[in-house]
RODO-2510 file (C-alpha; in nm, 4 decimals, decimal comma):
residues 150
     n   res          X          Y          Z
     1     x     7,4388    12,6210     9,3186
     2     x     7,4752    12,2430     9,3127
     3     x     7,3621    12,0251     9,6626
     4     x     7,4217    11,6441     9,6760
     5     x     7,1691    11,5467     9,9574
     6     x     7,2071    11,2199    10,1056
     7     x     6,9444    11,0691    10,3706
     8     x     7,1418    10,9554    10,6707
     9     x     7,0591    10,8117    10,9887
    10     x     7,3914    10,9821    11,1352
    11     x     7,6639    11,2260    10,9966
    12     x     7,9272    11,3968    11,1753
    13     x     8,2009    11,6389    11,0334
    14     x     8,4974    11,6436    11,2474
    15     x     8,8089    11,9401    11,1774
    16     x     9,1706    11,9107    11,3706
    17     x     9,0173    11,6205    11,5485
    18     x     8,6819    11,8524    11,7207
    19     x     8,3739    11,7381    11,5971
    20     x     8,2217    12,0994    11,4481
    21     x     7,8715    11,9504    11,3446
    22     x     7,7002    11,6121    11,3662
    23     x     7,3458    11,4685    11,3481
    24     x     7,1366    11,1369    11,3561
    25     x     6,8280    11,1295    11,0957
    26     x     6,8162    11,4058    10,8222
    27     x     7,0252    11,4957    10,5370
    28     x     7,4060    11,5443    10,5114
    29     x     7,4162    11,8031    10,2619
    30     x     7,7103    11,9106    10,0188
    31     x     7,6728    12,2820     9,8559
    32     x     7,8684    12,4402     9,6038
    33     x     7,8374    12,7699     9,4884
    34     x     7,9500    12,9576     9,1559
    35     x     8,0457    13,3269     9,0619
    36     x     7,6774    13,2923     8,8871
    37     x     7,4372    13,2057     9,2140
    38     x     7,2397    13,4533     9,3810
    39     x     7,0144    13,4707     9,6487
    40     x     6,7343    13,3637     9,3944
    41     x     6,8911    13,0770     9,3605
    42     x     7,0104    12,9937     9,7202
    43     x     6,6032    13,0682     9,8192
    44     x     6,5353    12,8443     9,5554
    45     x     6,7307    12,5612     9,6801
    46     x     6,6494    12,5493    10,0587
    47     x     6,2904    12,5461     9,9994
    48     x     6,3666    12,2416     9,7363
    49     x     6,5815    12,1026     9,9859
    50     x     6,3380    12,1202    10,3295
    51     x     6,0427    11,9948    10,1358
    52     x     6,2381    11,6828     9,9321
    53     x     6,0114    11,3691    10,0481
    54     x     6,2911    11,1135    10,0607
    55     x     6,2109    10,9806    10,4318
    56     x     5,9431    10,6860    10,4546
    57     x     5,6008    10,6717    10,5735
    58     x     5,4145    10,4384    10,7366
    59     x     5,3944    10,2027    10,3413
    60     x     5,7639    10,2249    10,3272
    61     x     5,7160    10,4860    10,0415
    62     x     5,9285    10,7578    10,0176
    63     x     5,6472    11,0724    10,1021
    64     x     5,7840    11,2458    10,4024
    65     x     5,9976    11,5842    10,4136
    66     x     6,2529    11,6470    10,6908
    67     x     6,0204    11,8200    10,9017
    68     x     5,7935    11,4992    10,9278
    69     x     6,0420    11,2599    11,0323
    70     x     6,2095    11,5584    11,2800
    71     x     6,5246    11,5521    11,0984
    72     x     6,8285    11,7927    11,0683
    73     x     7,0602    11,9074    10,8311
    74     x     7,4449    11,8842    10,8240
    75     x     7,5775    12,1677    10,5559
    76     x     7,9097    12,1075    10,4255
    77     x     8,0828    12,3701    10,1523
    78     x     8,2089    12,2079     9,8789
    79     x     8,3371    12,3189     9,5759
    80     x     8,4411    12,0616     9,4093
    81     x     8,0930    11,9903     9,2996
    82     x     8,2237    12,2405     8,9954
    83     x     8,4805    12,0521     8,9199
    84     x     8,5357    12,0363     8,5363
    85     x     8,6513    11,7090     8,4107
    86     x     8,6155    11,7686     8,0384
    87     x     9,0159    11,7538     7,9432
    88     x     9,2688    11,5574     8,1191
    89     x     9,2631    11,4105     8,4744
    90     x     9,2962    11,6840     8,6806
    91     x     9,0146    11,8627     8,7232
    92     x     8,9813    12,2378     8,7118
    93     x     8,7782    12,4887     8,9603
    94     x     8,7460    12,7608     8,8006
    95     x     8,3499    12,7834     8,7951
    96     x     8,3790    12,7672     9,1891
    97     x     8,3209    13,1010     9,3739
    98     x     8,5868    13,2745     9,5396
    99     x     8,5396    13,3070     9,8948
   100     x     8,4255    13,6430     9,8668
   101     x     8,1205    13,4986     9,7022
   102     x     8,1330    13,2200     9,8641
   103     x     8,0989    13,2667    10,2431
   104     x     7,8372    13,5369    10,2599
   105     x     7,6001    13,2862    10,0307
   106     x     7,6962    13,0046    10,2579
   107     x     7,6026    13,1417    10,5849
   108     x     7,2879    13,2640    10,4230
   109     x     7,1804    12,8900    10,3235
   110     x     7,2840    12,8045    10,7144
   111     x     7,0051    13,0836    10,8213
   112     x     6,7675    13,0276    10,5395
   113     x     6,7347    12,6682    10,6134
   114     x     6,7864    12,6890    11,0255
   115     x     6,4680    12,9526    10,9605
   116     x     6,2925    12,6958    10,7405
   117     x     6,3456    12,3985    10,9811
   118     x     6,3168    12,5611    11,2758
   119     x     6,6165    12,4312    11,4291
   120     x     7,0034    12,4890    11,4051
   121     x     7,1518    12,3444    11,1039
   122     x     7,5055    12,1742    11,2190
   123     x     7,7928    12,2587    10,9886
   124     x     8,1302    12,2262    10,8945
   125     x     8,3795    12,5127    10,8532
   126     x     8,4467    12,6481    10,5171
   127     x     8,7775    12,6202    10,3289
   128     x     8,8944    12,3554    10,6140
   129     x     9,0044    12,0187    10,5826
   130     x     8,7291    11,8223    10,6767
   131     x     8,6711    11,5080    10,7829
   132     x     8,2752    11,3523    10,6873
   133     x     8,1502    11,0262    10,7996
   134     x     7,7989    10,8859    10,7430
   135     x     7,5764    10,6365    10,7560
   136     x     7,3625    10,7194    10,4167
   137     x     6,9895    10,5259    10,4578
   138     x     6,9027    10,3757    10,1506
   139     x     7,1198    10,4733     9,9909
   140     x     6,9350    10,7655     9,9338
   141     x     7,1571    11,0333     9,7142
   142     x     7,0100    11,3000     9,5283
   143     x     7,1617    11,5845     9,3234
   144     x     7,0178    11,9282     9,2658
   145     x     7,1483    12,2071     9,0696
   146     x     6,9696    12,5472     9,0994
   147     x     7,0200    12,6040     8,7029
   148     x     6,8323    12,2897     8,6265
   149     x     6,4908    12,4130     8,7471
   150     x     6,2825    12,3278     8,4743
***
């Protein structure tokens, strides 16, 4: 699994012109899931993603987790985080999940890290065209990929 979190102080995905998830301070957060993950991994990565300390304490340094600053989470599938770029100039997905894979890992990050943060997570829908705007604080943009651990 790959996540791009970025710190926002408002994000709001909007499909066929409805507005399916929005929030103000938190992180927007991109996810994109291979054949490969597992629920090892997706346990792995909310845990990494509920305690990053990206938000600002009361020196301006960067020490506080989401749950400090009472921040929420916008989830948005998106494989094209495996996009492979090696030859040519159109990238290729092949490393992306199918749907099948997919979708039941994706709702399970939506409940692992609603559970975790103790509030709804806001969301977009999966496989739709999507529409994302933010406002990313910082900028503050940080990628994590679940077979990086070390």
């Amino acid at each position: 699994m790959r996540a791009v979190l970025q710190r926002v102080t408002q994000a709001r995905c909007v499909v066929n012109g409805k507005i399916t998830g929005q929030i103000d301070t938190g992180f927007l957060v991109l996810l994109g899931i291979e054949d490969a993950d597992t629920n090892e991994d997706l346990d792995w990565l909310a845990q990494k993603i509920i305690g990053m300390r990206v938000f600002s304490d009361e020196n301006d340094l960067m020490n506080k987790a989401l749950a400090d600053v009472g921040g929420s989470i916008l989830l948005i599938s998106q494989f094209t985080l495996f996009a492979a770029t090696k030859k040519g100039n159109r990238p290729g997905f092949t490393r992306a999940a199918k749907p099948a894979v997919a979708i039941p890992l994706y709702e399970e990050m939506i409940n692992k890290l609603s559970v975790l943060l103790g509030k709804k997570v806001e969301t977009g829908i999966f496989g739709a065209d999507m529409k994302i705007s933010l406002l990313n604080d910082g900028p503050v943009t940080i990628l994590i990929d679940t077979k990086n651990k070390e």
